[in-house]
C-alpha positions in Angstrom: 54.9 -33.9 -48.1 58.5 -32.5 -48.3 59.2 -29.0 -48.8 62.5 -27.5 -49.9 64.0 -24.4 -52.2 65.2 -24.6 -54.8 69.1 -24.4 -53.8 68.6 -27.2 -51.9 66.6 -29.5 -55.2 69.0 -28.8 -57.6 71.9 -30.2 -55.1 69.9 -33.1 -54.0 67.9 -33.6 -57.1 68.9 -37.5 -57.6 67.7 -38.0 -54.2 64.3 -36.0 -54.0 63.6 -38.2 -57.3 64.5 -41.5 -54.8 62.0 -40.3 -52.4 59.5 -39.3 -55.2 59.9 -42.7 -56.8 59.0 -44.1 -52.9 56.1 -42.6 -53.2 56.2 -39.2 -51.1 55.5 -35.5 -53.1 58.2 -33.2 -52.8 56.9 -29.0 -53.0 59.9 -26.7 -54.2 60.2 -23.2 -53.0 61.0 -20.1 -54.2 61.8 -17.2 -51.4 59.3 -19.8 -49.0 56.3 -19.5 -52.2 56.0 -23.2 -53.8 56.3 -22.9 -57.0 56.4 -26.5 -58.3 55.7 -30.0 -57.0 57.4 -33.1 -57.8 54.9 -36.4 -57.7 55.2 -40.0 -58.3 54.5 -40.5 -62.4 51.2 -43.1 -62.4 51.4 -45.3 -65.3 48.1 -47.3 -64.7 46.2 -47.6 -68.0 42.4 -47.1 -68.2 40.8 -51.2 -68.7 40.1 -52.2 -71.8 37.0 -54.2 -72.4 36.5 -55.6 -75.9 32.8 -55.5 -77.1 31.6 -53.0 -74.5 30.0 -51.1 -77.7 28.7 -53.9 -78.9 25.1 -53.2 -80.3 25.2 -49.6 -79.7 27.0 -48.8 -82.8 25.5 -49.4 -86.0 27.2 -49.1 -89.7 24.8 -48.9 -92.8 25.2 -52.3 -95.4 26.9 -49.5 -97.9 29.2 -47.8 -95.7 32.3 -48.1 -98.3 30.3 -47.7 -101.4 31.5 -44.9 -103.9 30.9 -41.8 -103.3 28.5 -40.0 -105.8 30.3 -37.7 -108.6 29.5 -34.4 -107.2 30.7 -35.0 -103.9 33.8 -36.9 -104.8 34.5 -34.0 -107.4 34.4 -31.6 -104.6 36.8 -33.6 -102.0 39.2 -33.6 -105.1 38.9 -29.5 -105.7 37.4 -29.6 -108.8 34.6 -27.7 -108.0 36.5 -24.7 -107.3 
């Protein structure tokens, strides 16, 4: 890991972000305290598996029937 202040990252920013890209973590200073880190961006995506659910979930035969008039007056405000 690299570690320079901040002077030094804003006049070399383009190539800290070269050696970031590369791979290697760069920690910026402030009076010697790091204050920030600058790290490669990871852009892996979690697997998707298509049915993994499959079973475990269970919808009733009359999931999109109307709702009764009570409750369908109340989602509209008329109750109130």
């Amino acid at each position: 890991m690299k570690f320079v202040n901040i002077h030094e990252a804003k006049t070399h920013l383009s190539r800290l972000l070269d050696e970031v890209s590369r791979g290697e973590e760069v920690t910026i200073a402030k009076a010697g305290k790091p204050i920030a880190r600058l790290v490669p961006v990871t852009t892996s995506r979690p697997t998707r598996t298509p049915g993994f659910l499959r079973g475990k979930i269970r919808m009733s035969d009359d999931f999109d029937a109307p709702l009764p008039d009570d409750i369908q007056r109340s989602f509209e405000g008329a109750d109130e």
